[in-house]
C-alpha positions in Angstrom: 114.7 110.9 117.2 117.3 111.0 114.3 118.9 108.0 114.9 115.4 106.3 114.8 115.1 107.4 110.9 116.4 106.2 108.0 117.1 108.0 104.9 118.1 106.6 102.2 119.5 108.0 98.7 121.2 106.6 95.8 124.7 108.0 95.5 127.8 108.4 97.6 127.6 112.3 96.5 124.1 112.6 97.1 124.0 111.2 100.3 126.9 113.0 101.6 124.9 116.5 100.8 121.7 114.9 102.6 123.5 114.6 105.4 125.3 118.1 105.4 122.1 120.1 104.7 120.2 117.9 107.7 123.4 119.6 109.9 122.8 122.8 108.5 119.4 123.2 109.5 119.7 121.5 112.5 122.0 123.8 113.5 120.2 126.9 112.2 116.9 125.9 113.7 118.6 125.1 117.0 119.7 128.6 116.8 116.4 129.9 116.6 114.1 128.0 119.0 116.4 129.5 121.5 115.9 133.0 120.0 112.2 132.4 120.5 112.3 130.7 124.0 111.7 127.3 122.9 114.4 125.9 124.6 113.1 122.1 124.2 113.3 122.2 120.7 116.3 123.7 120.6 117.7 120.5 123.2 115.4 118.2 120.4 118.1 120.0 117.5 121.1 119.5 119.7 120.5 115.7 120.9 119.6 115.4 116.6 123.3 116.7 115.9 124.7 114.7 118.4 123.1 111.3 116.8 123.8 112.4 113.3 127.6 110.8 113.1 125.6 107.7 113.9 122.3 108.3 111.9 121.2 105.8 108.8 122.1 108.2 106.3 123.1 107.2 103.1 123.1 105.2 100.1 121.1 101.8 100.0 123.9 99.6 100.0 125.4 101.7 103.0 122.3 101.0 104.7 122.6 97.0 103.6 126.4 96.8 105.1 124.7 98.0 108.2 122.1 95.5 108.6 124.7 92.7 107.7 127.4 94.0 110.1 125.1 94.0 112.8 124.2 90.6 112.1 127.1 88.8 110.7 126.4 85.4 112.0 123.0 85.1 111.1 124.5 86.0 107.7 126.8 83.6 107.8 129.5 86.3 107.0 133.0 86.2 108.5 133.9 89.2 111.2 135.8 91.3 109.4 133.8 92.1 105.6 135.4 94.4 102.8 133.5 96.1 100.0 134.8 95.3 96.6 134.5 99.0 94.5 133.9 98.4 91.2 137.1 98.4 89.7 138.4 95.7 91.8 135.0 93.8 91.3 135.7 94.0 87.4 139.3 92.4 87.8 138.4 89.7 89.4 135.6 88.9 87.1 137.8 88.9 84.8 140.7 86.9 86.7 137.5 84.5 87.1 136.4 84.6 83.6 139.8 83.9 82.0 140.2 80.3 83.7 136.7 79.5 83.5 136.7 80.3 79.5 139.6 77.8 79.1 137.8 75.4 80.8 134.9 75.3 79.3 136.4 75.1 75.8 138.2 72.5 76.8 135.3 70.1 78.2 134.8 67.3 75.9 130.8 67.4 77.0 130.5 71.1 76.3 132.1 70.8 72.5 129.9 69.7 70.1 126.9 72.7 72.2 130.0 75.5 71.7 130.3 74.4 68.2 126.7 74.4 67.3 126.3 77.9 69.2 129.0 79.3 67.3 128.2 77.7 63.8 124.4 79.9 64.3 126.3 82.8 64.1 127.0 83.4 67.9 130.3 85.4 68.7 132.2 83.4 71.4 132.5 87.1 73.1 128.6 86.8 74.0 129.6 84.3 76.3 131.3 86.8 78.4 128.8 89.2 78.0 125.8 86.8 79.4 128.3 85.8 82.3 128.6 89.4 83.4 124.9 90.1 83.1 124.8 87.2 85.2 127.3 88.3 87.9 125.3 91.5 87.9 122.0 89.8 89.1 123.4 86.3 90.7 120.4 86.9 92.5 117.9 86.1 89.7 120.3 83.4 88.4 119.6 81.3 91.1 116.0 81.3 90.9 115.6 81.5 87.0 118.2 79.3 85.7 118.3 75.7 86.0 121.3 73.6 87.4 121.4 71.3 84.5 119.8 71.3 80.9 120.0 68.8 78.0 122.3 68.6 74.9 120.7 70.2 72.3 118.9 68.1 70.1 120.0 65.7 66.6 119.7 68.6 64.4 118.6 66.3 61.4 115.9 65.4 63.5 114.2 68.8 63.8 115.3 69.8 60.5 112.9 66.5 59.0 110.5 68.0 61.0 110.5 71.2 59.5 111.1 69.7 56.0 108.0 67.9 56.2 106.0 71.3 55.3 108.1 72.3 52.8 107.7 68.8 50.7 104.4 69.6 50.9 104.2 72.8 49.5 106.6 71.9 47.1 104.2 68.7 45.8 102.2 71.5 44.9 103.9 72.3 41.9 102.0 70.3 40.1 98.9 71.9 40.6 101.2 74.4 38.0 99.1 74.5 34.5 102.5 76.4 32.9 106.0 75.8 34.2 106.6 79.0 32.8 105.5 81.0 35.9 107.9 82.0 38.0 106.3 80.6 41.1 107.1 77.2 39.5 110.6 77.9 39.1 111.0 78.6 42.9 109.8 75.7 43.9 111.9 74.1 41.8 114.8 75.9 43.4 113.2 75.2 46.9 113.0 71.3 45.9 116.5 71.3 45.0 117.6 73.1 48.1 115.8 70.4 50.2 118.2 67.8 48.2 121.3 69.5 49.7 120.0 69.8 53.3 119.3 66.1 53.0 122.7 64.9 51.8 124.3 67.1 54.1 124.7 64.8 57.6 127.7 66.9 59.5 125.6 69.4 61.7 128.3 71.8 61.2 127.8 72.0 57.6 123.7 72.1 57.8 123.9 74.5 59.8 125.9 76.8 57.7 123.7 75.7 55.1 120.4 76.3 56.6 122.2 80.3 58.1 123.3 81.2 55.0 121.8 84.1 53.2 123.8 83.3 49.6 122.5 82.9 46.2 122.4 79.2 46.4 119.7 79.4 49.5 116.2 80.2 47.7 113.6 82.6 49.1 110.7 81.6 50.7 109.2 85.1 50.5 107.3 84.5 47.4 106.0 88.4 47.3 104.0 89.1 44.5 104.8 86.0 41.8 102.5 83.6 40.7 99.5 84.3 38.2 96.2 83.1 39.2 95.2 82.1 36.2 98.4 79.5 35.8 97.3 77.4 38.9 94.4 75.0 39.5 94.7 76.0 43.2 94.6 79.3 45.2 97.7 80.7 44.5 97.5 83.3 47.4 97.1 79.9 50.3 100.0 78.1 48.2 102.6 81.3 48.9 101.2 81.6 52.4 101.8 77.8 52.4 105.5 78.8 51.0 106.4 81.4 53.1 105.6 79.7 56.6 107.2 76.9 55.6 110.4 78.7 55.0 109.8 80.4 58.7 109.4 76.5 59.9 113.3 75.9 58.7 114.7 79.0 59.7 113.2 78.6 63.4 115.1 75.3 63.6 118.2 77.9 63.6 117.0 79.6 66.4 115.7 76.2 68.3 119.8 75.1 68.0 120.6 78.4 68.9 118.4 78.4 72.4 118.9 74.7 73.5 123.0 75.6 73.4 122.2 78.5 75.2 119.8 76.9 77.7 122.8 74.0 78.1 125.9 76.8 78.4 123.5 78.8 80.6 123.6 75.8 83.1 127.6 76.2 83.3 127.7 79.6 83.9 125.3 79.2 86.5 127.7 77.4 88.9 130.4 79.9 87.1 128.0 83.2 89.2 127.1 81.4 92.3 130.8 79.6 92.8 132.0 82.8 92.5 129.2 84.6 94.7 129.5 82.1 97.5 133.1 82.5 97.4 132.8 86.3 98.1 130.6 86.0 100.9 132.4 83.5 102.9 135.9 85.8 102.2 133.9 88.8 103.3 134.5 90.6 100.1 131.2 91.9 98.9 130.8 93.3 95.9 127.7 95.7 95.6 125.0 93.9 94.6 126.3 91.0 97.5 125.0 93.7 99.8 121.2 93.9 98.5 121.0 89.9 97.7 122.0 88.9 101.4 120.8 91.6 103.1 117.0 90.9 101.8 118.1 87.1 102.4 119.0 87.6 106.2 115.2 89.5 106.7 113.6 86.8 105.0 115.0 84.0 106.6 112.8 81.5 107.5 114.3 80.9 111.5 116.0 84.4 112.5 114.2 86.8 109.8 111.5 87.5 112.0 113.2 88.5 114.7 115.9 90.7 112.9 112.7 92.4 110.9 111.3 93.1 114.6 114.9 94.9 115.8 114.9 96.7 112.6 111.1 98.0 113.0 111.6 98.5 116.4 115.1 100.6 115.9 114.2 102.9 112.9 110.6 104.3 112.8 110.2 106.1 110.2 111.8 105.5 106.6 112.6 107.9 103.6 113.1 106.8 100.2 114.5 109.3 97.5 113.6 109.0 94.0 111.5 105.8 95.0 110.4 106.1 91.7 114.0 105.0 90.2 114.1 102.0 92.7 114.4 98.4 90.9 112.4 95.4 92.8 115.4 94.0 94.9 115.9 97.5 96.2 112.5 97.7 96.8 112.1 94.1 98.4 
């Protein structure tokens, strides 16, 4: 019977004409199994229009609210449950976002990681940008991100390490049988370059030095100088030598730039699931709320069973349209 099915589409407009073109043929159909005599099927298309009101027709999340409003305790949501639209779900993340920001620029034990994200070139709007993609999937959030991370590391520290490869390449100079090649000169430049890093010791300033593109930062891209003939080594290992080396410093940039992110990524982790948490015990879901706790109440370890069972039991057939477009929580 009708209301034993579940059909289930992905927009409010779309589901709306499912539903009136399943009237219209009921209807029509009805209209002719009487015509031909067939009076049961025409009784089969009447009892289907009767249950259509009723029928699981509709968008995904429609069909989420329904399986959380028939079991709001095991849910653990309140009677009463309102669906943010997405308007009002963008205001509050922003309501949200604005105190939160202020806070977290104003923790002592979050400044020196801000400052260090920022000084690698990082826009402080990116912050906002990661928190909504978070809020979008709160889901994945709190299975992927950890609760707590580690200050990033003494930048001098990993910037020795890195050095350590390019003093070697630069030792090789001397393996130079005329100072006249240009190969030389940039690792004379490179030597020199090394000096600054090393009497630099604010991390600000080393990282600005060590970011910046400027004519005072020498390439490691050696490209095509160098003669054979003016070295008593293989030229082609020695610029091979060069350029990783240079990759070796520039990747302590992006090692900064991922422990701060790993570190800030723990603080807007309790930002998403605070503010997750805080909608489902309100009772104002916002979308994605309806998909998260919905596959959470079928799962659960003590009452999923047994909601799974009414579910089977109470819709026996199941369409999916465009199940190619579905994304793996909708699917799950």
């Amino acid at each position: 019977e009708l209301r034993e099915i579940a059909a289930i589409t992905f927009t409010e407009k779309a589901a709306a004409e499912l539903r009136d073109r399943v009237r219209q043929k009921l209807e029509t159909t009805a209209v002719d199994r009487r015509a031909l005599g067939d009076a049961a099927g025409a009784d089969r298309c009447d009892a289907a229009i009767d249950q259509l009101d009723g029928a699981a027709i509709g968008t995904l999340h429609s069909f989420a609210q329904r399986i959380l409003s028939e079991n709001p305790i095991e849910a653990g949501l309140p009677p009463r449950v309102e669906i943010l639209d997405e308007v009002t779900s963008e205001v509050e993340f922003e309501q949200r976002w604005v105190t939160f920001r202020d806070e977290l620029f104003a923790d002592p034990a979050m400044e020196r990681t801000l400052l260090l994200l920022f000084a690698t070139g990082v826009q402080p709007a990116a912050l906002r940008a990661l928190a909504v993609e978070f809020d979008r999937n709160w889901d994945l959030v709190a299975e992927r991100v950890p609760e707590t991370a580690a200050d990033p590391p003494r930048l001098m520290a990993r910037v020795e390490d890195a050095l350590a490869a390019v003093d070697a390449v630069v030792a090789q100079a001397a393996s130079c049988t005329d100072t006249s090649d240009k190969l030389f000169a940039r690792l004379a430049e490179i030597e020199s370059f090394v000096g600054r890093i090393r009497a630099t010791h604010d991390e600000l300033d080393l990282l600005d030095l060590l970011s910046t593109d400027g004519p005072d930062k020498p390439s490691f891209r050696v490209g095509n100088i160098g003669a054979k003939g003016r070295w008593s080594i293989d030229v082609s290992d020695l610029k091979a030598e060069v350029r990783a080396a240079g990759d070796g410093l520039d990747a302590v940039i992006g090692q900064v730039t991922q422990a701060c992110a790993r570190r800030i990524g723990t603080a807007l982790r309790r930002f998403t699931l605070d503010a997750a948490e805080v909608r489902r015990t309100a009772g104002q879901l916002a979308f994605h709320d309806l998909l998260v706790l919905s596959r959470t109440l079928v799962r659960h370890p003590d009452h999923g069973a047994a909601i799974r069972q009414r579910l089977h039991d109470r819709y026996r057939r199941l369409l999916l349209d465009e199940f190619q477009d579905t994304d793996p929580i909708q699917i799950e």
